[in-house]
N, C-alpha and C positions, 0 to 999 in steps of 0.2 A: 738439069736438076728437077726433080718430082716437087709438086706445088706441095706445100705445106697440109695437111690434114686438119680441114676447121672442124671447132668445135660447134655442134649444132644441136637443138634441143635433141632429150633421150628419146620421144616419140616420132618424128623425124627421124632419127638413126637409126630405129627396128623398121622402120617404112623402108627408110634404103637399103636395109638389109635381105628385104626382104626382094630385091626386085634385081634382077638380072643382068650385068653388064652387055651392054651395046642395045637394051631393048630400046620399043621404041613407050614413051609413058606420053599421058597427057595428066595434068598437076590442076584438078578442079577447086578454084578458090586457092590459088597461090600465095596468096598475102605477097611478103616481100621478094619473094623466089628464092628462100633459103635452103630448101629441100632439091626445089628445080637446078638449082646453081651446083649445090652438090653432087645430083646424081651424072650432071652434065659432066663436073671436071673428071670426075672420078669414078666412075662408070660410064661412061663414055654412052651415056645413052642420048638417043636424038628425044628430044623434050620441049613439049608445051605446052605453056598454060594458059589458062583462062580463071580472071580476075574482076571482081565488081567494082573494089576500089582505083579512084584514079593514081592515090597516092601509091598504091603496092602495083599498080601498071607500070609507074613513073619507074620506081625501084627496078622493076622487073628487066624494064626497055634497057634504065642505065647499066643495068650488069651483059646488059650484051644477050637477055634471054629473048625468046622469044614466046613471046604471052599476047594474050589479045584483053578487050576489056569487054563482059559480058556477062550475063545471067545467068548462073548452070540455069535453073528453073527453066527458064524457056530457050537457050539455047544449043545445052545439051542435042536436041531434037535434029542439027543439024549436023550434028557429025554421022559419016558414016559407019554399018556394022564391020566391028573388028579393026575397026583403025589404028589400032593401040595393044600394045601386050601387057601394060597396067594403066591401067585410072587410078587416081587416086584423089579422098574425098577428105580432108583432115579437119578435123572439129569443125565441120560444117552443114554436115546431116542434119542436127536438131535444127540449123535453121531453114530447114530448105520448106516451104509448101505443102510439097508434096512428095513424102522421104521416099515412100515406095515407087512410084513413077522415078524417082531419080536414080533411084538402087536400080532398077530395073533400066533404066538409063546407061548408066555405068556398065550394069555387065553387057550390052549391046554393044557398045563400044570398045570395049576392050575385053581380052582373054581373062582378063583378073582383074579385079576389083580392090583397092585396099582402099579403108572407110575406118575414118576414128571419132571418135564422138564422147561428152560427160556422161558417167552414170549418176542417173537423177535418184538413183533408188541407194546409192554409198550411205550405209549406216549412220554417218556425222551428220548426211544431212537430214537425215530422217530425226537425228537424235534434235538439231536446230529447229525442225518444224514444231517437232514434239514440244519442246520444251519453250520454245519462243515464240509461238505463233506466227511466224510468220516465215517468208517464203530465203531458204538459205542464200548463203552467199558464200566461196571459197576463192580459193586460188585459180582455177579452173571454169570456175564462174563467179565470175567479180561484178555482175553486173545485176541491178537492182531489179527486181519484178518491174516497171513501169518504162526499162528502159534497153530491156533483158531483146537480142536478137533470135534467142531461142524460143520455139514459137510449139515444137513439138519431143516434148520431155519423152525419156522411153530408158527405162532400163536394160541392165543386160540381158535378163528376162524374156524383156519385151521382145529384144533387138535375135536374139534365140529363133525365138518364136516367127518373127516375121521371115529369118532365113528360112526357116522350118516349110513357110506358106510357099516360100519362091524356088520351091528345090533346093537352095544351097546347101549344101553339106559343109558340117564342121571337119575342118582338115586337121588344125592345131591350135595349142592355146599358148599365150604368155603372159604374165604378169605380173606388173610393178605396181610396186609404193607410192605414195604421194612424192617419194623422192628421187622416184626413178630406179629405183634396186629390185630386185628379182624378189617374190613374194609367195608363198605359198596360194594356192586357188584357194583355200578356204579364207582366207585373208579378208577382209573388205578394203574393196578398191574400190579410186572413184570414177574411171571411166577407161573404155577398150580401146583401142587399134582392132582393123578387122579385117580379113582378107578374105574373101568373095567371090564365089565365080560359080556357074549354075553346075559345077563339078565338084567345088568342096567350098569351105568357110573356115577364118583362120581369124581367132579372135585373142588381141592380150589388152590386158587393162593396167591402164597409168593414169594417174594423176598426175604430170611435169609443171613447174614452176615455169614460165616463161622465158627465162634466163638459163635454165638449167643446163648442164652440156652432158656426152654422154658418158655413162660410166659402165665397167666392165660387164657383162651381162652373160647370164647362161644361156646355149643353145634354148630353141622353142623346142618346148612337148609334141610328137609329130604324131596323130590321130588322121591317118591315112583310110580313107573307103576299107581296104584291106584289111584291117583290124576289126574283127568284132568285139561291136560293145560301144567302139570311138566313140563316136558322135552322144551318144544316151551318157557315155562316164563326163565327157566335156561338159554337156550339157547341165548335168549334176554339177558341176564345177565351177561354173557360171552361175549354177544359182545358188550355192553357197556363198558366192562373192556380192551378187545381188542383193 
């Protein structure tokens, strides 16, 4: 009998969707190894990760994954090129040091890249700053200015742009709601999923509740090198959401 199909966050499930059976991944900053454990049962791919907490290590070991405990920032450096046919970065960019040495990390190590991150520039929180002075708070970021792990704010914008510097080319776009449901690009959303590789860039934006699990979702917009205009209409489409 086929193991049951878990319910797991909606950004998580376009992650896995988006990644190849039998590949081989490595799961940067795994937390509990809910994604990892996933893509293991049921895509059958060889997976590992690498985790800073001891508590999401512990998780990781007891599900039978295999994870190590480590710093992307500085350990990144030791894996070798192309070891991997995805890496994968999940709402941990903003905190890393040094995001571009880690992007540029990421795609050395693996054929593709997928990287999700908050957008700091989401309308609410702008309207929050605006109107409150002070620095927001959401679902997505719950965590106070004084106590906040996110060290390097960047919007979609931004995040554009910086593929822009490193070669990436945008390949496709998706994007959800704060509740996880498919959203028009002009939309304001609060933060991407991204997919990455010095050959294209595939970016969709969600805001998911913690808890959330996934719900039906339309195919991704597919802005292929091939298409003229791709990447410049994407791009537009990104900064309307920004």
């Amino acid at each position: 009998m086929m193991p049951s199909v878990p319910s797991i966050r909606v950004d998580l499930q376009l992650i896995a969707d988006m990644i190849e059976p039998s590949s081989r991944v490595l799961d940067v900053g795994c937390g509990d190894g809910a994604l990892l454990d996933y893509l293991v049962q049921f895509k059958q791919v060889t997976g590992r990760g690498i985790e800073l907490s001891t508590d999401g290590v512990n998780a990781c070991v007891a599900a039978g994954l295999s994870v190590i405990q480590g710093d992307a920032d500085t350990d990144l450096f030791d894996y070798p090129d192309r070891a991997f046919d995805y890496v994968v970065l999940s709402q941990t960019l903003q905190a890393m040091h040094a995001p571009r040495t880690t992007l540029n990390q990421l795609l050395r190590i693996g054929r593709h890249a997928i990287v999700s991150m908050p957008n700091f520039a989401h309308w609410r929180l702008r309207w929050k700053l605006l109107t409150e002075g002070r620095m927001p708070r959401s679902d997505a970021l719950p965590h106070s200015w004084y106590d906040s792990p996110n060290i390097h704010l960047c919007s979609i914008r931004d995040f554009v742009s910086l593929c822009r510097e490193m070669d990436a080319r945008i390949e496709r776009g998706l994007f959800l709601d704060q509740i996880g449901t498919r959203g028009a690009s002009d939309v304001g959303l609060h933060s991407p999923i991204c997919w990455v590789s010095r050959r294209f860039f595939c970016c969709a934006e969600t805001e998911i509740p913690m808890g959330a699990a996934r719900r039906d979702l339309v195919p991704a917009t597919s802005l292929s090198g091939s298409q003229p205009g791709a990447e410049a209409a994407y791009s537009r489409a990104c900064e309307r959401s920004s």
